[in-house]
N, C-alpha and C positions, 0 to 999 in steps of 0.2 A: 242486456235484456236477452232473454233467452225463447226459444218458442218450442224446444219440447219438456215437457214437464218431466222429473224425476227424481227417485228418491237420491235426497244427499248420500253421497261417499266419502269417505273418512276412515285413515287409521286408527287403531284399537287406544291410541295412544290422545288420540283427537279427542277421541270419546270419553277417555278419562280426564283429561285435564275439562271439557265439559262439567261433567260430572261434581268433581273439585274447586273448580272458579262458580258452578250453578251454587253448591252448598255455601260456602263463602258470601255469595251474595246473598244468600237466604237469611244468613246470620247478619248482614247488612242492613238486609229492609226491618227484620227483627227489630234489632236496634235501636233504629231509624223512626219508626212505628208506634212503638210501645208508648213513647212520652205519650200521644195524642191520644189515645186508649183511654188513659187515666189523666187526663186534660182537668175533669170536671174537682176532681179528687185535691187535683196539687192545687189547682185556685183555691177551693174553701181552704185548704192547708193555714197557705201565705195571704189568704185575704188579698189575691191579686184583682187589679183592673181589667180591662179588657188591655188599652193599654202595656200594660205591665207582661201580661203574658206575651202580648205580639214581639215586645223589643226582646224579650228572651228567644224568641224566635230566629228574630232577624240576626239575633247574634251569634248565636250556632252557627245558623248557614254561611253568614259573612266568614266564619271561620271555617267550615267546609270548601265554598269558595276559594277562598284565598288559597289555602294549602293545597287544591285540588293542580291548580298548573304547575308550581314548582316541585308536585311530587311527581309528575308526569313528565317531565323534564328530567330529572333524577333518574327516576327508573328508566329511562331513553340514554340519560350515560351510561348508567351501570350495566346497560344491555339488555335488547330485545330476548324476543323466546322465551325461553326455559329461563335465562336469569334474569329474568324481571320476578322471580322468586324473591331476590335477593330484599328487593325495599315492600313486596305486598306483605311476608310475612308478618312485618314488625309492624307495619300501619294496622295488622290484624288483634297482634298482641294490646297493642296500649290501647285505643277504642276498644276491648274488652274490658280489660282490666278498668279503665275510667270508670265502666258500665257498673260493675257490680260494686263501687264506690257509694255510687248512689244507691245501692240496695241495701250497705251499711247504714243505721240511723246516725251513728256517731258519726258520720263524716259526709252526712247530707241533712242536719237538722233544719241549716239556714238553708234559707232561699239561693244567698250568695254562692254555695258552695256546691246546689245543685247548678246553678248558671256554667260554677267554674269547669265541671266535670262534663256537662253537654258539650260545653264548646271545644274543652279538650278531646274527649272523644268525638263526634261530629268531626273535628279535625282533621284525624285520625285518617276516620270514617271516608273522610273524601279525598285524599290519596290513597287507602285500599282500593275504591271503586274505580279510579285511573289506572291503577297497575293491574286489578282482576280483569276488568274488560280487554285492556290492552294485549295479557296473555294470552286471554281465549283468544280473541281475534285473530291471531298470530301463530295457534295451535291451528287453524284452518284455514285452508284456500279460499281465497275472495270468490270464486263462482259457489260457493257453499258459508259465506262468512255470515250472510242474510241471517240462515235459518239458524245457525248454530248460533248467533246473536240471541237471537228472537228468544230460544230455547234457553238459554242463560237466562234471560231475565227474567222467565217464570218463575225465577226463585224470590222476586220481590214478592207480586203477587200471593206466592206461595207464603214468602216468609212473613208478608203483614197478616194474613187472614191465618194463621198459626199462632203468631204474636197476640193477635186480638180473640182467639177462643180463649186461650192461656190466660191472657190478662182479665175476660171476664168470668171466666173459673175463679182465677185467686182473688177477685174482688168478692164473688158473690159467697166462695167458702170461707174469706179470710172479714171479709170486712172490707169498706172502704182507708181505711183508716192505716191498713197495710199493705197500702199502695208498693211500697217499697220491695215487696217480695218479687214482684215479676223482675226489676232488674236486677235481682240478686239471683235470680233461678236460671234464665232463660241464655242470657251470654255465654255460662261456661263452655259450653260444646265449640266455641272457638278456636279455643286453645287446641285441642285435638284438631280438628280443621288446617289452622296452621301446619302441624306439623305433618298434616299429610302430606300437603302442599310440598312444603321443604325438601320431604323425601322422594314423590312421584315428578317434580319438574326436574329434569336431568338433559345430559347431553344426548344421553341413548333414546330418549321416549321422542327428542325433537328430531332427532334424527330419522325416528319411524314414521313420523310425521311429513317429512321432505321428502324419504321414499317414495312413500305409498304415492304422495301426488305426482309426482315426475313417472313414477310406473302407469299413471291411471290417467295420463294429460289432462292434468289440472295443474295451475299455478301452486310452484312450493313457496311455502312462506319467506324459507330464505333466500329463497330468488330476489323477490319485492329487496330483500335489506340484509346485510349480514349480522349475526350474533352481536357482534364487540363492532363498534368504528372508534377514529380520534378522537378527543373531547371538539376539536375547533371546527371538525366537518359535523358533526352529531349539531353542534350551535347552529349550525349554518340550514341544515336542515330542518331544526326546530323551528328557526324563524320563519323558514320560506312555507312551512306549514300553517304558523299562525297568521301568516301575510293571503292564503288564499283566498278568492273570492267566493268559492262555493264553500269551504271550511267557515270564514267569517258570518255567510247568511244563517248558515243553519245553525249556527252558536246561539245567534242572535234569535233564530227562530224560537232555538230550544230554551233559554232564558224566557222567553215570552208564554209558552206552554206551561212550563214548571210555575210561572209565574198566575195563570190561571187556577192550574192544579191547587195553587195554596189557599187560593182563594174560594174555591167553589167544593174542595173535598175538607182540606184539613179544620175545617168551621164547625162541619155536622157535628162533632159529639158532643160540643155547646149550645146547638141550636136544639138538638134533639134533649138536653137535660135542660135548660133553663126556658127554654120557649115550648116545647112539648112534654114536658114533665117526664119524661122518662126517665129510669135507673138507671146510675152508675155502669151499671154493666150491663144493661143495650144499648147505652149511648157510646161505650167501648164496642161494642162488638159491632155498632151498624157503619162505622166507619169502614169495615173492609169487607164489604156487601160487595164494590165494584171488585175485587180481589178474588173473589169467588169464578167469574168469569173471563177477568183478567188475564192467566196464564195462558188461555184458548187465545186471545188477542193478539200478544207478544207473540206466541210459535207461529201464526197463522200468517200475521204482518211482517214478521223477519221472513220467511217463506217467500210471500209472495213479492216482498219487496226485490228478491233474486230475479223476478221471471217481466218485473213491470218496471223496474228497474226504483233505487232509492227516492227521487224525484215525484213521483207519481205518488207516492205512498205516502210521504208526508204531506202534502197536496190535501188525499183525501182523508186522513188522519187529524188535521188541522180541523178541518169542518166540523169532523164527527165530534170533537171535544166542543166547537162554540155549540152545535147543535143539543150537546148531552147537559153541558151547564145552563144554558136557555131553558131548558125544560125542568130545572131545580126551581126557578122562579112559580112553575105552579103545580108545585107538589100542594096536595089540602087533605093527604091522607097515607099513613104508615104503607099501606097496601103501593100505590103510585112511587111512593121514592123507592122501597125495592127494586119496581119496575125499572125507572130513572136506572139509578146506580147499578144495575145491571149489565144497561145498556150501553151505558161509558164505559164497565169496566171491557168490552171489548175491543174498547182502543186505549182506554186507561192504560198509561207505562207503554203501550207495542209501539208508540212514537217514539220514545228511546233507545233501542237496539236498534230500528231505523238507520236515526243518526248516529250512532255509535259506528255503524257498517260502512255511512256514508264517509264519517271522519277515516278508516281505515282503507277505504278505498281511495282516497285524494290525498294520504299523509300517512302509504306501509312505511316509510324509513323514517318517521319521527310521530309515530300512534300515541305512544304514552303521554307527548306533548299536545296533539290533537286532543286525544280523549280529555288529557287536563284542562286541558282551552274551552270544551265544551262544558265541562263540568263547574268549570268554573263561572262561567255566564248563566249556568242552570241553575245554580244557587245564588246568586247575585241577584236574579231574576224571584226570591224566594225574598231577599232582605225586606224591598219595597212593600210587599204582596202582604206579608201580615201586618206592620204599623197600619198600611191603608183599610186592611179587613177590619182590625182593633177600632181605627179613628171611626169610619163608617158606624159600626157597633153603636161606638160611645154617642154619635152623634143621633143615631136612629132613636136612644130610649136607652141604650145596655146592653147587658148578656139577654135580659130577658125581653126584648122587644124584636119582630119580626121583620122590622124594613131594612136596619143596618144589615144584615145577612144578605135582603134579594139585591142593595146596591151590588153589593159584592160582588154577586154570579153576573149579573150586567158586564159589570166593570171584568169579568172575567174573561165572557163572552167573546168581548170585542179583541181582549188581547189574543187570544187562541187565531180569528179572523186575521189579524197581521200578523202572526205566524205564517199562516196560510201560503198569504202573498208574497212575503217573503222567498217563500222556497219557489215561487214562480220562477224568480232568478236565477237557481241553479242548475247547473246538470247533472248528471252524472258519469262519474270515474269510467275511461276504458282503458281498460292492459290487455298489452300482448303479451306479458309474463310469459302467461301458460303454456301459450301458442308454442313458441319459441323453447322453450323449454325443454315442451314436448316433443319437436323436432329435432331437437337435440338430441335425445335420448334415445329416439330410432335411429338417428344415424349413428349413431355409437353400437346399438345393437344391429345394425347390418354391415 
């Protein structure tokens, strides 16, 4: 915690790999996104149930999930910094390539074959997002990790409420019925994205990186951990990371967020088509209302989380989500849920770079394990959350009946609440990294 306020400092090198892990992620939430967009579309398709759609849900993420810790593991042998290039790029490739499979009709006719490509990509999708966070993190010193966090992740934000203008563009010029265009359009700029990656993380640019902090007394990132370690001490620190007590809460907390998030956001563009009769394409585009305001949330709460420390912040982050889904229960008018979603997207996602900041501050020599550990309890936290949104649904009346939906934001509510408490438990991270460092480094120059 700090008590004078100022602007972050950072190498020109910091700023880029920003820049390039923000895009990346953009093309992430993208991806990520879009299914829910055109939600209303693929059900009349396959004649799905409520049901039907949810366990396609849960089975992506199951698979996001799972793949998210052993890639974060991975990229923690192959090496911190700059080579953690080495496993983000390729987790970027195939989650693209998956993507625009499904934009082909010939190899997404069946239902089965869009399942197969979600989950494959999604996969992907969730070891990119362990090695992207993990980079950034790593390009920046932990008294500045907060905001650069925060600022990363307005590329979700960014990237759904992009995703969802685009996607009701091509509904509303193409037709319903050529659903399949947006993820045949919107992926490719990946491919380019990678290869920037590949070429701007290097030895040189982390090395300007370690400079400038040790010139500027701030914590260098490779202070915290070196580049390369053994395979058998790399294990050793993975473990003692997955084994922490304030790592373990906020896993658990953040499972339980995500796990609200499913329930009280990813519903709307079924409730708004089948219970409020709306079109194809405002029921795409009112999904990423909260996204609108979102990105101010993320920069604002990585920020401040540096100065009140991580603990405090997820605290009152937890409230602000039971508070914002409580107040979905009495929406009675298009005008009021704007309002609503609005108002959550100011915390909407800035609970995650949070924790992101908080796993790198209690696990810098084994992040990409951390980060996988969280990611993976965050989507595990997603499997439950639709079968039980679907089963609610089915039992209230259907897609088109209004009580299965307000179970849901209830049922949401409360879990956001034990997030909360949760994080009551933890602390927060302190180093003297920097201190010492920076000590060093005068005494050398005197």
């Amino acid at each position: 915690m700090r008590s004078k306020i100022r602007f972050p400092r950072a190498a020109k090198a910091s700023w880029g790999m920003l820049v390039l892990t923000w895009l990346l992620w953009l093309m992430n939430a993208n991806d990520r996104e879009i299914m829910y967009r055109v939600q209303p579309e693929i059900v009349k398709e396959w004649h799905l149930s409520p049901a039907a759609w949810s366990a396609m849900i849960s089975g992506v993420f199951l698979a996001y999930a799972l793949i998210a810790l052993p890639a974060g593991i991975l990229s923690d042998r192959l090496g911190r910094g700059w080579r953690r290039k080495i496993s983000q790029v390729w987790y970027m490739v195939v989650f693209t390539t998956v993507s625009i499979f499904i934009g082909i009709k010939v190899t997404s006719v069946h239902w089965w074959q869009f399942i197969l490509w979600r989950v494959l990509g999604l996969g992907a999708a969730g070891g990119a997002e362990a090695t992207n966070v993990a980079q950034c993190a790593e390009y920046w010193s932990p008294e500045d990790r907060g905001f650069a966090l925060g600022l990363h992740h307005t590329g979700y934000p960014v990237g759904a409420l992009a995703g969802g203008a685009v996607s009701a563009w091509i509904l509303a010029a193409f037709g319903g019925e050529n659903w399949r265009y947006i993820f045949l359009i919107t992926p490719l700029i990946g491919y380019l994205l990678a290869v920037a990656l590949w070429m701007f993380a290097n030895e040189r640019t982390y090395g300007q990186v370690n400079d400038y902090a040790r010139a500027n007394g701030l914590t260098a990132p490779e202070d915290e951990a070196p580049v390369r370690m053994e395979v058998s001490e790399q294990w050793k620190l993975s473990k003692s990371a997955l084994a922490n007590r304030h790592v373990l809460l906020t896993v658990v907390g953040a499972a339980l967020i995500n796990f609200a998030q499913t329930m009280g956001l990813w519903f709307l563009s079924p409730y708004l088509a089948f219970v409020m009769g709306k079109s194809p394409a405002y029921a795409a585009i009112i999904g990423v209302v909260p996204y609108i305001t979102g990105w101010v949330g993320q920069l604002v709460w990585g920020w401040i989380s540096d100065y009140i420390g991580r603990k405090k912040t997820l605290v009152i982050l937890g409230i602000w989500y039971a508070v914002s889904i409580l107040l979905l229960t009495q929406i009675h008018s298009m005008g009021m849920m704007w309002v609503v979603l609005l108002f959550w997207g100011l915390g909407l996602n800035a609970v995650f770079p949070v924790q992101y900041a908080m796993m790198a501050d209690h696990a810098p020599k084994a992040a990409g394990s951390a980060m996988g550990f969280l990611l993976m309890l965050v989507f595990l936290g997603s499997v439950p959350a639709a079968p039980l949104e679907g089963w609610l649904i089915q039992i209230g009346g259907g897609w088109n009946s209004y009580s299965g939906y307000i179970m849901g934001f209830f049922v949401a509510a409360v879990a956001s609440i034990v997030a909360m408490l949760l994080q009551l438990f933890t602390k927060d991270a302190k180093s003297n990294v920097g201190k010492e460092s920076y000590q060093a480094h005068k005494m050398l120059q005197s």
